[in-house]
C-alpha positions as CSV (number, residue, x, y, z in Angstrom):
1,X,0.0,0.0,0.0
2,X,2.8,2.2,0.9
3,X,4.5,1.8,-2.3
4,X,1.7,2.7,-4.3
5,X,1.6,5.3,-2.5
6,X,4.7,6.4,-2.9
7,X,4.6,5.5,-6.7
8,X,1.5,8.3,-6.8
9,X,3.2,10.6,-5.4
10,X,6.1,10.8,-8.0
11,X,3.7,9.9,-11.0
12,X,2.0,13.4,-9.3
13,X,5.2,15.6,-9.2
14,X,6.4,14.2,-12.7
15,X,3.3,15.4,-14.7
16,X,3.4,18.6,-12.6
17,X,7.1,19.1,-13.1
18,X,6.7,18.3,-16.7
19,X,6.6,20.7,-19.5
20,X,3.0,21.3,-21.3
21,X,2.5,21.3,-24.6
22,X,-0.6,23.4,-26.2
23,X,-2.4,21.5,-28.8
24,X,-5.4,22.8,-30.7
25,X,-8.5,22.4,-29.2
26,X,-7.3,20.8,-26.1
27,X,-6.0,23.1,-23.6
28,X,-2.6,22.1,-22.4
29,X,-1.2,18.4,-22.3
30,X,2.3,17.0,-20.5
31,X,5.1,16.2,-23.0
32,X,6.0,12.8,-23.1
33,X,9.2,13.4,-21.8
34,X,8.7,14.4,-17.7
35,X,11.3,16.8,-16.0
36,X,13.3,17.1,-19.5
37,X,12.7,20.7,-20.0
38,X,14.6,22.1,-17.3
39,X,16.5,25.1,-17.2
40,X,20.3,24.7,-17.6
41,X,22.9,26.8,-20.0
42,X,22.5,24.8,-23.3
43,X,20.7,21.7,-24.6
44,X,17.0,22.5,-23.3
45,X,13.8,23.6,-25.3
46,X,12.2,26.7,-26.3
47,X,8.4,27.4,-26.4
48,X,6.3,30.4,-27.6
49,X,4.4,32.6,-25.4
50,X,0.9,33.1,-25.9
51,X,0.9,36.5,-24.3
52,X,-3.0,37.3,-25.2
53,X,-4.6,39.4,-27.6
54,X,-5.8,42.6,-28.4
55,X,-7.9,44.7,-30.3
56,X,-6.6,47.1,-32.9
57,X,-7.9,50.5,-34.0
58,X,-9.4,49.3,-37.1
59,X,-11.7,46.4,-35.3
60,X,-9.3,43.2,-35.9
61,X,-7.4,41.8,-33.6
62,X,-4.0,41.1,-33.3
63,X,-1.9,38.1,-30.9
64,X,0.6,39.2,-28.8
65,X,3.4,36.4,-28.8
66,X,6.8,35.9,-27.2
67,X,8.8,33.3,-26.0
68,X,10.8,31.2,-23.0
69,X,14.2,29.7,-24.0
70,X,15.4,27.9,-21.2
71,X,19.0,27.8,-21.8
72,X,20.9,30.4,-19.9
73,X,23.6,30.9,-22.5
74,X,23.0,29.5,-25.7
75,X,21.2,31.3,-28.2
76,X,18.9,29.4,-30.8
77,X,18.5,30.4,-34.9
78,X,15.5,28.7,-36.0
79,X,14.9,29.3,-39.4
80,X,11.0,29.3,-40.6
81,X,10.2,25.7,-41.7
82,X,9.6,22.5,-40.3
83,X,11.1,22.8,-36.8
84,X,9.5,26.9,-36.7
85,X,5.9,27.0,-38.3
86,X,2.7,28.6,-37.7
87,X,-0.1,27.1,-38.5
88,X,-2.6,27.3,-40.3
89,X,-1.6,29.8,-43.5
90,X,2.2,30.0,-42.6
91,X,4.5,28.7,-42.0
92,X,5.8,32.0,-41.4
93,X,3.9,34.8,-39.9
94,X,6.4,37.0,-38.9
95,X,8.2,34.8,-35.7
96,X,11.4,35.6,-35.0
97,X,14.5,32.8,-36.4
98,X,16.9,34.3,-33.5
99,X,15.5,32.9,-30.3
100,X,17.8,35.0,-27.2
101,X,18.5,32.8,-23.6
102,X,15.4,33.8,-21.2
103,X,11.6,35.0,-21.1
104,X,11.5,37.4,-24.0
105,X,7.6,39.3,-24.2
106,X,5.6,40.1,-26.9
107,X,8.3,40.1,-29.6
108,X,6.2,39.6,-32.2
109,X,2.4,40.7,-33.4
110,X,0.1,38.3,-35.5
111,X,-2.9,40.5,-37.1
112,X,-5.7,38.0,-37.8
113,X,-9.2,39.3,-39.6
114,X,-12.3,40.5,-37.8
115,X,-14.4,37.4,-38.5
116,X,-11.4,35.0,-36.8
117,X,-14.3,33.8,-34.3
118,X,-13.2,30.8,-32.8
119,X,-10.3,29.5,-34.9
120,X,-7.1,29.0,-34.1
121,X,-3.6,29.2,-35.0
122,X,-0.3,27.3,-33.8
123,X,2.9,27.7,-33.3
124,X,5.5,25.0,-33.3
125,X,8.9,25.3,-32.1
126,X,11.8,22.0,-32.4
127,X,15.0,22.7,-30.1
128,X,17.8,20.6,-29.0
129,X,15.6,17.3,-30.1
130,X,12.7,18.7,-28.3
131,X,8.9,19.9,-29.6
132,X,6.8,22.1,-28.0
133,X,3.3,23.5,-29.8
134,X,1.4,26.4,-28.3
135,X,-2.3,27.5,-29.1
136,X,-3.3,31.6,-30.2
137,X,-7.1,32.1,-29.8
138,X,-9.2,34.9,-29.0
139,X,-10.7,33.6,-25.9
140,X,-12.1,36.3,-23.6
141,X,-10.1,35.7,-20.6
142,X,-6.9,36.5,-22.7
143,X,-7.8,40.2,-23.5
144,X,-4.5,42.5,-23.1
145,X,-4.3,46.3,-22.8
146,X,-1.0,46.6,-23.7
147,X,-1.9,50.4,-24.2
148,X,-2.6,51.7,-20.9
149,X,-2.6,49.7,-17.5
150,X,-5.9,50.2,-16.6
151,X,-5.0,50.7,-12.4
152,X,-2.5,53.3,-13.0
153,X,-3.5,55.0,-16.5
154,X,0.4,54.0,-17.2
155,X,1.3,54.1,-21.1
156,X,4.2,52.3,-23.0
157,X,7.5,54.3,-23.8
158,X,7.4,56.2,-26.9
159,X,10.3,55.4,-29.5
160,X,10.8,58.0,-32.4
161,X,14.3,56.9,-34.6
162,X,16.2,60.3,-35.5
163,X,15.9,60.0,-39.2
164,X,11.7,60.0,-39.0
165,X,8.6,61.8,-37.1
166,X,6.7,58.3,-36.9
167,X,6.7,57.2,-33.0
168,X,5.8,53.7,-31.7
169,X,4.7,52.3,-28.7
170,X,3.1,49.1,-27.5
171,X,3.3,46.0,-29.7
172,X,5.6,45.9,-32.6
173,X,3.2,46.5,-36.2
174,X,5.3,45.7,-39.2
175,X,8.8,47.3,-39.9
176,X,9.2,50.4,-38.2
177,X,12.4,51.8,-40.0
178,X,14.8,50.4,-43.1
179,X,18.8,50.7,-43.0
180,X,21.5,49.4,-45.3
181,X,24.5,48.4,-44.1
182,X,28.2,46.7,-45.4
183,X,29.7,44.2,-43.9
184,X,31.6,44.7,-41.3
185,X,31.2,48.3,-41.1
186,X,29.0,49.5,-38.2
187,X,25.5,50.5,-38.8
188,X,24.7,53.8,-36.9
189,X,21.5,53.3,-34.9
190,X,19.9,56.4,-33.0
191,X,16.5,57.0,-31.4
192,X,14.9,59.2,-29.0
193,X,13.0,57.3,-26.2
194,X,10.6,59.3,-23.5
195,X,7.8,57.8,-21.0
196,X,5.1,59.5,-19.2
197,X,4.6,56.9,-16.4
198,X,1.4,56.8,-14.0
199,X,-1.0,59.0,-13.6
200,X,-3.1,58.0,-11.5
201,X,-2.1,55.9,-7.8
202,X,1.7,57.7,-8.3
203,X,3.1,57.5,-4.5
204,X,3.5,61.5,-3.0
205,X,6.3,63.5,-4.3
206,X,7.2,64.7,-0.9
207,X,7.2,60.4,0.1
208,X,9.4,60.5,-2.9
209,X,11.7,62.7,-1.6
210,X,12.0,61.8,2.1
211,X,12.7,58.4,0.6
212,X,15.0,59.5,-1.3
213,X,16.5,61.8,1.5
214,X,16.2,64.6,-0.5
215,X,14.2,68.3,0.6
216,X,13.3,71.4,-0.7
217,X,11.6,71.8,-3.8
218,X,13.5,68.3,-5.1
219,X,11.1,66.7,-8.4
220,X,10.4,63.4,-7.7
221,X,12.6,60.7,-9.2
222,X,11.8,59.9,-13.1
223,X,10.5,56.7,-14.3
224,X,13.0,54.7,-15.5
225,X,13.4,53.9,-18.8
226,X,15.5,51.7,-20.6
227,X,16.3,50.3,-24.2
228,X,17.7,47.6,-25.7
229,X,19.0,46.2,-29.5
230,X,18.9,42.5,-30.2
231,X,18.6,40.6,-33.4
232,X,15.4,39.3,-34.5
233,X,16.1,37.2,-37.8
234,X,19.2,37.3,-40.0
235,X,21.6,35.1,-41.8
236,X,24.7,36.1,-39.6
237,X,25.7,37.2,-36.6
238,X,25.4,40.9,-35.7
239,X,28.1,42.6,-32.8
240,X,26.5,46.0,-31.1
241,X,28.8,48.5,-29.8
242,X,26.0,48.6,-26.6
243,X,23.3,46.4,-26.9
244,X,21.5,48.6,-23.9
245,X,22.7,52.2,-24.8
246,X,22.3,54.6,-21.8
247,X,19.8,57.2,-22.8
248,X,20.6,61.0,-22.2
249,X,19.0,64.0,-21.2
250,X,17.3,64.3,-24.1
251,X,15.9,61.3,-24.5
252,X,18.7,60.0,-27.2
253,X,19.9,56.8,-27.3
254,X,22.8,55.5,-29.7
255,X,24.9,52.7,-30.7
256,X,26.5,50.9,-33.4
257,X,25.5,47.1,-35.5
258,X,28.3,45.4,-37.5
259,X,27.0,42.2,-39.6
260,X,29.0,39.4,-40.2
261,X,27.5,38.4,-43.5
262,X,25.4,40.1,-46.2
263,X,21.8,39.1,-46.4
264,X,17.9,40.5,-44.8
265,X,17.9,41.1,-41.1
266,X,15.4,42.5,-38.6
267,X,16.5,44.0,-35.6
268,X,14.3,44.3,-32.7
269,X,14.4,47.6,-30.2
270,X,12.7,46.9,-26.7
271,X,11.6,49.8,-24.6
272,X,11.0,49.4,-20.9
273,X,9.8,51.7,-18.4
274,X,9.9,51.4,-14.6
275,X,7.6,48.0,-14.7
276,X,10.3,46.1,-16.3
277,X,10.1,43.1,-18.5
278,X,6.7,42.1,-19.7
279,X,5.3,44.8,-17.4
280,X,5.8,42.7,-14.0
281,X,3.4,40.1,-16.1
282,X,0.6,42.5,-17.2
283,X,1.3,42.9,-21.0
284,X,2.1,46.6,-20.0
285,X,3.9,48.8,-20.5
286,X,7.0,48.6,-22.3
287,X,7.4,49.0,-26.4
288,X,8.8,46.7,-29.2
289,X,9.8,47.4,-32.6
290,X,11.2,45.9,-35.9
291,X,13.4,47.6,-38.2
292,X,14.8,46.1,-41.6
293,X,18.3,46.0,-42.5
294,X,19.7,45.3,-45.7
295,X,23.4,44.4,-45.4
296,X,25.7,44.4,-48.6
297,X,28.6,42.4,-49.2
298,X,32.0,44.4,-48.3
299,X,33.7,45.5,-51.9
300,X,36.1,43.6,-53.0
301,X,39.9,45.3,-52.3
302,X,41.8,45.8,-55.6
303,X,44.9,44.1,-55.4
304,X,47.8,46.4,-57.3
């Protein structure tokens, strides 16, 4: 009796333990593989994030989608195919082929048409030997307002790149800027980030300041805000000078891609404010974009 007990027990942990996998129409499932997707620096799994979804200005809707690659130090390119599809009418859908170490949020948008209903789309990710398949839908209880946090009126940083008036904040929507590049030469990237934070519940200035041990007429301490470059999809590897620039007092932010290879990349710029990654969990606020790069090959040296 005991040992069936026992045996219970462990059966318990292991399928709570395990990793789940999503499949269409079925909630989640555990993988057949119990207590294999743990987190260690290289050989474990990556799955999507199904962060929610949202409705957009013009009455569709759009899913909000990132991703958790459990290796601490290796970094995964997936290309769009059999082991990185979305399904159905992909494979690709705009996912990113560059998969960073960690919980990455909302890196990517999928718009789907206002009579979507109650279909469904998938997205299936093969690492290290391992398969995991998550489920988009636009169930009710999975509304975001990646916006404006509804308890503190909070909105997303605003990013404007130097070259353009256009500003962006929220969810990344298509390609936000276009660049050329050579080989091996750095790319010059600049772009002017601000944030309103709270409005609404914001602690007491003069808290602020006796917390901060300040008096007088001291403002209270700014939101902070934060930016950072990684690659999103590309055929080679790309160096920044500062992958997290510091911003200045005006906002600008600068720093420097060199490409290792010619080819099409997309580069993704993250904006956080004081909530952090993923908005401590609640899809706001912080701001993603895309921007396109185009990198030639470096001309050829004539030889004399």
């Amino acid at each position: 009796m005991r040992k069936a007990f026992v045996f219970a027990v462990f059966v318990a942990f292991a399928f709570l333990s395990s990793p789940v996998l999503t499949q269409q129409g079925q909630g989640t499932m555990p993988a057949p593989w119990p207590l294999s997707h743990s987190i260690r620096e290289r050989g474990s799994s990556v799955t999507g994030a199904f962060e929610g979804w949202l409705y957009n200005r013009d009455g569709s809707q759009s899913f909000l989608v990132g991703y958790f690659n459990r290796n601490t130090k290796q970094e995964l390119d997936i290309p769009v195919g059999p082991n990185n599809r979305i399904e159905p009418g992909g494979p690709d859908l705009g996912q990113p082929t560059h998969f960073l170490a960690g919980r990455q949020w909302g890196v990517f948008a999928i718009k789907v048409p206002k009579d979507f209903g109650s279909k469904e789309l998938t997205w299936t990710l093969v690492t290290n030997g391992q398969t995991n398949t998550i489920t988009m839908h636009t169930r009710p209880d999975w509304i975001v307002s990646p916006f404006e946090d509804p308890a503190s009126k909070n909105t997303p940083p605003v990013l404007r790149f130097e070259s353009s008036v256009a500003t962006f904040a929220g969810p990344p929507s298509g390609i936000a800027s276009n660049y050329t590049a050579t080989v091996g030469v750095p790319l010059e990237l600049a772009v002017v980030a601000t944030d309103e934070g709270p409005k609404v519940n914001v602690p007491d200035p003069a808290s602020s300041r006796r917390a901060r041990g300040s008096s007088g007429n001291a403002p209270p301490a700014p939101p902070r805000l934060a930016v950072s470059w990684s690659v999103f999809r590309g055929p080679g590897a790309v160096a920044f000078g500062e992958a997290k620039p510091a911003i200045d007092k005006e906002g600008r932010a600068s720093t420097s891609a060199t490409f290792s290879m010619p080819g099409e990349y997309i580069l993704r710029l993250q904006a956080n404010d004081s909530t952090g990654d993923g908005g401590g969990g609640f899809q706001c606020c912080w701001t993603n974009v895309h921007v396109a790069v185009r990198v030639r090959a470096a001309a050829a040296s004539t030889a004399r």
